[in-house]
Structure formats: C-alpha cells, structure tokens
C-alpha angles and dihedrals in degrees: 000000000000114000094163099147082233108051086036099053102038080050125096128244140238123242100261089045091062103041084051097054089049100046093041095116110207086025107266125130140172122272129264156213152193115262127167090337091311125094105236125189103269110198134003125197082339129308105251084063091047093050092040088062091050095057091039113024123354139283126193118232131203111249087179088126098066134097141185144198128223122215130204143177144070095279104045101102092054096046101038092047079059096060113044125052100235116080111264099177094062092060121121121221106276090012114116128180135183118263125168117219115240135205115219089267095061094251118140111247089174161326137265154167104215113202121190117217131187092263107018146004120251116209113211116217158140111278090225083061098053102084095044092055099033085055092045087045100050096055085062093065116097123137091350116123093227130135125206118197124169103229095176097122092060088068142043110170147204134217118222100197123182154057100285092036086101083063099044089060090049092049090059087038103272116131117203128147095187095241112165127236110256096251094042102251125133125275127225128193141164114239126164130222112220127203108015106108114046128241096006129086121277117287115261109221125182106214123209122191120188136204115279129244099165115337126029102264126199128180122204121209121199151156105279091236093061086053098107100040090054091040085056091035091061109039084050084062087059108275120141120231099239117178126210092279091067085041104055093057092059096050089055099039086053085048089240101159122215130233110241088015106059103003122043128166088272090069125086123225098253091046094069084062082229101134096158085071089065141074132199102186118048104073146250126359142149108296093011101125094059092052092059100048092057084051091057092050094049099223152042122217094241136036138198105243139180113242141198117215121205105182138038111308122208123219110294143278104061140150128259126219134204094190108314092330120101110232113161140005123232103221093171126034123167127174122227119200091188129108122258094022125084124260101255132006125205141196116209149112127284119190111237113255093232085072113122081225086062112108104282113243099018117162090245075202089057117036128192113250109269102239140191135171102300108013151345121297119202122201115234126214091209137002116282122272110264109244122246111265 
C-alpha cells in the first residue's frame, strides 16, 4: 500500500472513488490510498469497526482496481485452455476458476478468474496486470481464430463480504443461498436491482460468488455510472462501507495471496501453495512441463504459508530467521486489534526444513522460534478460527 500524497494524487480513481469525491457534500471524503495503480477509499468510520462487520455482519469493499478481458472467437476454449494452468475446457457455462499464466520457463506472469459465457470468457484480473498479459497473450496467437478486447471499462465492482450479506441481497431481490458449484469453482449470474435510480430501468449486475474459504463473499459487477446508487442502495440494507485497510486484512486473514505482493514472475506455481490453480489432467499448456517436473519430484524448496506475528512488524516485505540463518521472507503483514484472533497476521514464504540451507543439526521435534525484526512469527497450517460474535 502506497499513500505518498505524489504518486496518490497524480494517480486515477476507481469508480467509487470518484463518485465519492463528487457526491462528499461539505467536502469531506474518506481517505485514500494507492492500490494496484488506483486510489481506493482507505478507511471509513476506522478500521477495527469495518473489519468487525465483516466477521459479524457484513461490509461492503471497493473492486475498482480490477480489470478483465474478454475473449472471442471459434477458436478461444481450445486456445485458452492452452495458456493458463486450470482447466478451461471443463468449465460449465457460468462456472469460473482461478489459473496462473505461465512463460515457457514456469514462472508466473500473472493471475486470473477465468468465466466462461455463452459467447465468450472473461479473464478477472488486476488492471496493473492487463497490459503485461495481454502483451504475453497476444504473441500466442497464431492461426486461432481468437479476439482479445480489454472491456474493463464496462464494469467497476463491489464486495459484499460477511455472514448476513446473503440477507442483505434478498433483501434487494437478489436470491442466493451461497451454494458452491460441485467442483468448487466460482458461479456467475445476472440479477437485476430494481428501484434504486429514479426515473431509469433497474440496474443489471452480474454476481459472482466465489468459492468460500471463512465468510460467505459476493461481488457485484455494474455499469460505472450505476456505482453510487448501488453503493447507497446497499449500505442502506445494512452493509457497512469498509476501505482497503479493512480489506486487506481479510484477504490476509483468509491466506489470499496478492499478484505483484506475494507472487511475482520469479515464483513457480507450486511454490504459492495455490493447487487449486493447477491442473494435472487436461493436457498440454505453456509451462507445463516444468510443472510437472516439480510434480514428479514431489516439493519445492519454499512455500507460501499463512503466519502469525507476535511482536511489532515492520513494513513488508522483511526477512525470517531460524537462529542466525534466513529461512523465509514475510510479503504481506496486517495488524488486528480484535479478541480471539492474533495480533498480526502475515502472508509469505518459508523454506522447507528439509532444505539443505536449513540450520544444520536442528531437533526437527523442537524447532527454533521463527524470528524477524520486532518480534516471532509462527506458520499456520489454516487460517485461524473466526471468533464468536
């Protein structure tokens, strides 16, 4: 997270951000801050509150920041299904999953969703991300009849994050029961909002919801123009406005790591610990011999893991110590002020102790305390239980 008053200020802003800063009345806003090359509102009525409604009740988060691709063309299944490492073809209609994009090397050039339509896919991403892939995509088209076109603009969205957000749709007319797919892939479906700008039709949403890991999750996808009304429309059904403060601690308290954060083009797929980006039976596809190879071999010498800090954390990313021996690196770090829960949280990658780098001699029983600058980190094996409201 970048807040320097430059690079925010020369930088553009979501949807919501705008329509926020036009709409603030007096002229006050929330603040903001700097999030995959957009400013973002940062934090509400305080972030201990924002995150609090998200574990108990629901809040409601800014996507501005994300972008998609749309791909056309007879052709696209086949040759999509040929670039990213999740199985495409298997897809049903309305049906999405998460892939990584390879180069020939195995090396991650990016992150996607992929959702399959009736007459097109539509790759999920970061916006920061869009040039860079649609660069690396469009050099794999040769004779394939296949179209790329850059649609973010159609779209801004919203996260409606939290136990009584399934209510808070019904309550607009939106039925969902957040029932996953059966193969655990994310669901889209067009819904409409009636009733919330004046004068015009109802608002057409395309709801995504994805598979969840702790509290039920829903995205809502709309035309830009219809941002503030279904802003309004939902905090008046009782979610709370939450900034990125508050979202970035549930992304890291639900381990979801972040492109260009904890994952760069210098990881390999099995070292982000995300399998179910990968699959193993649908054929051939760039980097996929290197995938495999590591499959064969059964490890990597470094995972992405979950952490809890005790201790003051400095700003990631920073270095962890068995002894005097580096063993890991913290890329994510937030703090919680809130009960049952540790004091800090952290995403990053710890070296397998089977590594011939690991402190010679070690009781593999009795492990020395992993360590950083401030304070002990400890590697989780899941995400913490959620406390009881």
């Amino acid at each position: 997270m970048n807040t320097s008053v430059p690079a925010l200020d020369a930088a553009p802003a979501t949807a919501l951000a705008s329509a926020l800063e036009l709409h603030a009345g007096s002229g006050q806003r929330p603040p903001q801050a700097l999030h995959l090359g957009f400013r973002t509102p940062e934090v509400f009525d305080g972030a201990p509150q924002e995150i609090a409604s998200s574990l108990h009740s629901a809040s409601l988060l800014d996507l501005g920041w994300l972008g998609r691709i749309r791909v056309t063309g007879r052709d696209r299944l086949r040759w999509l299904n040929g670039m990213v490492t999740n199985a495409i073809q298997a897809l049903a209609e309305s049906e999405g999953n998460y892939s990584f994009l390879l180069n020939s090397q195995g090396r991650i050039k990016g992150d996607c969703r992929v959702y399959r339509r009736p007459k097109d896919l539509l790759l999920d991403t970061g916006r920061d991300q869009l040039p860079g892939l649609l660069s690396h995509l469009e050099r794999y088209i040769i004779m394939d009849d296949v179209e790329l076109q850059d649609v973010s603009s159609d779209w801004t969205a919203v996260a409606l994050v939290g136990p009584k957000a399934p209510q808070i749709l019904e309550s607009l007319g939106i039925s969902s029961s957040f029932s996953a797919t059966p193969s655990g892939n994310a669901r889209l479906s067009q819904v409409r909002i009636a009733g919330i700008i004046a004068g015009s039709q109802d608002v057409e949403v395309t709801l995504i919801e994805p598979p969840r890991i702790l509290l039920p999750r829903y995205e809502l996808w709309f035309a830009p123009t219809a941002v503030l009304p279904v802003w309004e429309a939902l905090t008046r059904a009782g979610a709370r406005p939450a900034g990125l403060r508050a979202g970035e601690v549930l992304r890291v308290l639900e381990a979801r790591p972040l492109y260009g954060i904890d994952i760069s083009e210098r990881d390999l797929a099995q070292e982000t610990s995300q399998s179910h980006a990968l699959s193993f039976s649908k054929g051939c596809y760039l980097g996929q011999e290197i995938v495999e190879r590591i499959r064969s071999r059964g490890k990597v010498h470094r995972n992405l893991r979950q952490f809890a800090l005790h201790g003051s954390a400095p700003e990631p990313p920073f270095e962890l110590h068995r002894g005097e021996q580096p063993v890991g690196r913290i890329t994510s770090a937030v703090s919680l002020s809130l009960p049952g829960l540790p004091e800090g949280l952290a995403l990053g990658y710890l070296r397998d102790d089977s590594d011939p780098a690991s402190p010679k001699g070690e009781d593999a029983s009795q492990p020395q305390s992993i360590r950083y600058e401030g304070g002990v980190a400890k590697a989780l094996d899941a995400p913490p239980p959620l406390p009881a409201s």
